[in-house]
C-alpha positions in Angstrom: 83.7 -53.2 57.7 84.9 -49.9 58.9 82.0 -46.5 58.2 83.3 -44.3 56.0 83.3 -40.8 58.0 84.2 -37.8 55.1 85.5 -34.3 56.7 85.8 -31.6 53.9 87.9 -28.8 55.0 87.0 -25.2 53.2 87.3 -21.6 54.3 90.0 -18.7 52.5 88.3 -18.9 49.0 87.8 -22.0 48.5 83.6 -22.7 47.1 83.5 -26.4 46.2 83.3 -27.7 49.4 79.0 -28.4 49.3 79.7 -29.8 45.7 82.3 -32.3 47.2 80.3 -32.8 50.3 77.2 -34.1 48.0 79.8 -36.3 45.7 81.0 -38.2 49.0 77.4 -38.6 50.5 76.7 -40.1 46.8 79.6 -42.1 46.5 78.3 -43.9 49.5 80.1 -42.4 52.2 78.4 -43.0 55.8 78.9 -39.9 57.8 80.2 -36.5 55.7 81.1 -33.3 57.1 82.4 -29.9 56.2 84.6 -27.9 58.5 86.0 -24.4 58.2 90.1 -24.5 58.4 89.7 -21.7 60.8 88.0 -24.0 63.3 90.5 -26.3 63.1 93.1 -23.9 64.3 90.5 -23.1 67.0 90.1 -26.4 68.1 86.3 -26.4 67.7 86.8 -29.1 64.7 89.5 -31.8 64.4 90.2 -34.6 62.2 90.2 -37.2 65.4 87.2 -40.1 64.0 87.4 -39.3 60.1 89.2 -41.4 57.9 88.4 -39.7 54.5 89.6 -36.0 54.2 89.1 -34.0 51.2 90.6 -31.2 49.9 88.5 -29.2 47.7 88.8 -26.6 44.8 88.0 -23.1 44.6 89.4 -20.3 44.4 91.7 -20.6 47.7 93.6 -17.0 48.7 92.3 -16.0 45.6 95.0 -17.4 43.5 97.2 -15.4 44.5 100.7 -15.5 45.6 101.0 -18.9 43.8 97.8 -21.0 44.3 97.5 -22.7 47.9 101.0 -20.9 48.9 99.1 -19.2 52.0 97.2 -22.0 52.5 100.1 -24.5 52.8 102.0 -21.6 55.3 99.2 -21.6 57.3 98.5 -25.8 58.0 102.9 -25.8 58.3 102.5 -22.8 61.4 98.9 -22.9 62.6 98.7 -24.1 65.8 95.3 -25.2 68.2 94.2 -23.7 71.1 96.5 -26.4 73.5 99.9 -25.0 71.7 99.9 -28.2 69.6 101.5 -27.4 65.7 97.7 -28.6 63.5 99.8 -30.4 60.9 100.0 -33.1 63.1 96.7 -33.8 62.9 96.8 -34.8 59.4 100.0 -36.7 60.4 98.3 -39.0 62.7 95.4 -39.2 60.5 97.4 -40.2 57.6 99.4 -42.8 60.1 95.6 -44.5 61.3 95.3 -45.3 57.5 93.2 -42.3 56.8 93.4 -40.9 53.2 93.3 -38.1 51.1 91.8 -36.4 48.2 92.8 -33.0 46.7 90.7 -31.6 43.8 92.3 -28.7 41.9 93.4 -26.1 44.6 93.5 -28.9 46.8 95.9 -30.8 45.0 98.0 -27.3 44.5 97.7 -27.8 48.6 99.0 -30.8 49.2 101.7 -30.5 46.7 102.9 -27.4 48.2 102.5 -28.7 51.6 104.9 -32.2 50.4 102.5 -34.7 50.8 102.4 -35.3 47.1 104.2 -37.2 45.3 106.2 -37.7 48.5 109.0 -39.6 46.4 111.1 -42.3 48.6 108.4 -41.5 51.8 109.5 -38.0 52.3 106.6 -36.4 53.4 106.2 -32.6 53.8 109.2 -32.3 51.8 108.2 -30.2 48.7 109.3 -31.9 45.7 106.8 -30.4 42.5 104.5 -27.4 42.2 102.3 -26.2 40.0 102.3 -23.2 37.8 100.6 -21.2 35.3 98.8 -22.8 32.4 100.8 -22.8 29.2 98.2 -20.9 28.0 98.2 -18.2 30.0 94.7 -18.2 31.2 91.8 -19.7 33.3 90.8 -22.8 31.4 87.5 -24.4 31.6 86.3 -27.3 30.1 86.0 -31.2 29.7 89.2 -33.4 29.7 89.7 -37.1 29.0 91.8 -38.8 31.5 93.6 -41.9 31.7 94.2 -43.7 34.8 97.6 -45.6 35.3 96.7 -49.6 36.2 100.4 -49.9 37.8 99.3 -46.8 39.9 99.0 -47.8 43.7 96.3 -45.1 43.7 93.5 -46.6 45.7 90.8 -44.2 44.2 91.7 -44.8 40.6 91.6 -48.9 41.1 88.5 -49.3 39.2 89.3 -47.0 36.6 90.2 -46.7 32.9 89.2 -43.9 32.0 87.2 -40.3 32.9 85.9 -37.3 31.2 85.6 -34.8 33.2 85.3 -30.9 33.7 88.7 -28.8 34.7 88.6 -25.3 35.8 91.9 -23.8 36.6 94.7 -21.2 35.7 97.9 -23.0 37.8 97.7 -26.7 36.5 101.3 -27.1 35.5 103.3 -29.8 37.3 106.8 -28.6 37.5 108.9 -31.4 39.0 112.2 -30.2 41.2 114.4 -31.4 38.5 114.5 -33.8 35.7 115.6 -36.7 38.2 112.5 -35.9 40.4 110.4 -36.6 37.3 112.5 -39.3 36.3 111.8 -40.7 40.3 108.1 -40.3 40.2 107.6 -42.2 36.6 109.9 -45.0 38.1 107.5 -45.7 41.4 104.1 -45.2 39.0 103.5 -42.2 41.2 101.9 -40.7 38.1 97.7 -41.7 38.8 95.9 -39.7 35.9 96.9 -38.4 32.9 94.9 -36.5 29.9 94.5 -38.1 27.1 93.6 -37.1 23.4 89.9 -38.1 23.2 90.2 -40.0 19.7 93.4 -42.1 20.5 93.2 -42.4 24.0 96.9 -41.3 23.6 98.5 -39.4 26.5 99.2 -36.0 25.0 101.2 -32.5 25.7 98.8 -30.8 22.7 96.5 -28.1 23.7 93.8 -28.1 24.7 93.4 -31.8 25.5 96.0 -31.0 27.8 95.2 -28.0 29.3 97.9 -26.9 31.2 101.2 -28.3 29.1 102.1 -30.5 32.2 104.9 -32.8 31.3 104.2 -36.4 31.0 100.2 -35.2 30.9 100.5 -35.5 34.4 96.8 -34.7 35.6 96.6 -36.5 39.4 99.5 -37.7 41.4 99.7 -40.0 44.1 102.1 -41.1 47.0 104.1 -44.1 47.5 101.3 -45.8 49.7 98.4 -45.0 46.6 96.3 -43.2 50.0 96.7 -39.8 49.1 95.6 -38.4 45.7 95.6 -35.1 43.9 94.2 -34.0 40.7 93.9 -30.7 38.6 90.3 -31.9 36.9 87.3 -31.6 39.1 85.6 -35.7 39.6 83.2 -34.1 42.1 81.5 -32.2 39.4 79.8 -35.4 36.9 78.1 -36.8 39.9 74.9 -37.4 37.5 74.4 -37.8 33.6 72.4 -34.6 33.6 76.0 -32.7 33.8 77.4 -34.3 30.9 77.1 -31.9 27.9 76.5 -35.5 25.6 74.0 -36.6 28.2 71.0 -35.6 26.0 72.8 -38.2 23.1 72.7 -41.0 25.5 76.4 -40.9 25.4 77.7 -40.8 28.9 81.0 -42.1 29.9 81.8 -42.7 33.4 81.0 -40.9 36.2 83.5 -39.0 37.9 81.6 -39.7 40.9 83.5 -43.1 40.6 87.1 -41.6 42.0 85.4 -40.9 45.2 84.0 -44.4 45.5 86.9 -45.9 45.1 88.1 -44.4 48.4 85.2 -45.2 49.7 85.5 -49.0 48.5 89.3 -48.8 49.7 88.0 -48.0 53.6 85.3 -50.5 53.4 87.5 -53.5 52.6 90.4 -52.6 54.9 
């Protein structure tokens, strides 16, 4: 049974990274560490010995410029201290059988960098983004999402369903063309969706959908089910006490149980 080792890469805006940091250590994760991207590029930090990497949310480059834009620029050119390009540490890492979570501006990050939904195993080939809410503004509330059982996802395994918080003003998925969304329904590449809370229905109305992604798309994953990315924020119901019902006694499920299944993935493989 392989240890679970956790690196959680912030810096340039982004301010979940302590909140995903606690999430991993609670979804029983052996080792978990946070590293600044700009010690990557300085070659103080690399992913070499973790096999969990998380993306987390914030408020990365301040939004701006198209969320993660800069972000996904900087991974494709940066290079470490020994001329070698740094996106080639997340290639290896992904090719030891290392995986991936994204949360919010994270998922906007690996989108824009290609390795989501990475349609017919073409990796850091951009294929969707993510744009403005239909709304028109920062949303912030709780979600109900449903998770997709013919998913290869590995963190959504034990899953049916969540309700959890989102906090976002780019949640939009905006496929390359109609084929490209036609591609990613076909391979089940579609791991969350939200849901209206009394049906259980997936749903395009506001605000249960919060963005007006097609499909409800809320989290995609690739064709292997390693990497995921969502919009909605798992890392923040790690206890009952964050759960504006929890006072009722009615608490769904955690979100703390998307991390564990990553965690459960590693531990059997």
């Amino acid at each position: 049974m392989a240890d679970v080792k956790v690196l959680v890469i912030t810096g340039y805006g982004t301010n979940c990274e302590q909140e995903s940091a606690y999430a991993a250590k609670k979804a029983g994760a052996d080792q978990v560490d946070i590293t600044f991207f700009s010690d990557l590029a300085a070659g103080k930090t690399s992913l070499e010995g973790y096999n969990y990497l998380i993306f987390p949310g914030g408020f990365l480059d301040g939004d701006d410029l198209g969320a993660a834009q800069a972000a996904a620029l900087r991974w494709k050119h940066a290079q470490t201290a020994d001329g070698h390009p740094l996106v080639d540490q997340i290639k290896k890492f992904f090719e030891d059988g290392g995986i991936i979570l994204g949360i919010c501006n994270g998922f906007q990050l690996l989108v824009k960098l290609g390795l989501l939904p990475a349609v017919g195993g073409e990796y850091f080939t951009r294929q969707v983004s993510l744009s403005h809410n239909d709304s028109a503004k920062y949303e912030d509330r709780w979600v109900h999402l449903k998770a997709n059982p013919n998913s290869p996802c590995v963190f959504t395994k034990e899953i049916t369903t969540l309700n959890v918080p989102i906090r976002h003003g780019e949640g939009k998925i905006i496929p390359a063309d109609d084929a490209m969304l036609e591609k990613i329904v076909e391979n089940n590449l579609i791991a969350l969706q939200y849901v209206d809370e009394k049906t259980q229905e997936v749903t395009l109305e506001y605000p249960a959908n919060p963005n007006g992604s097609p499909l409800g798309i809320a989290g995609l994953t690739d064709p292997t089910g390693r990497i995921l990315g969502l919009m909605p924020h798992p890392e923040a119901f790690n206890h009952v006490t964050n759960h504006p019902k929890w006072t009722r006694g009615d608490v769904p499920t955690l979100g703390l149980a998307l991390l564990e299944g990553g965690v459960k993935y590693l531990k059997s493989v």
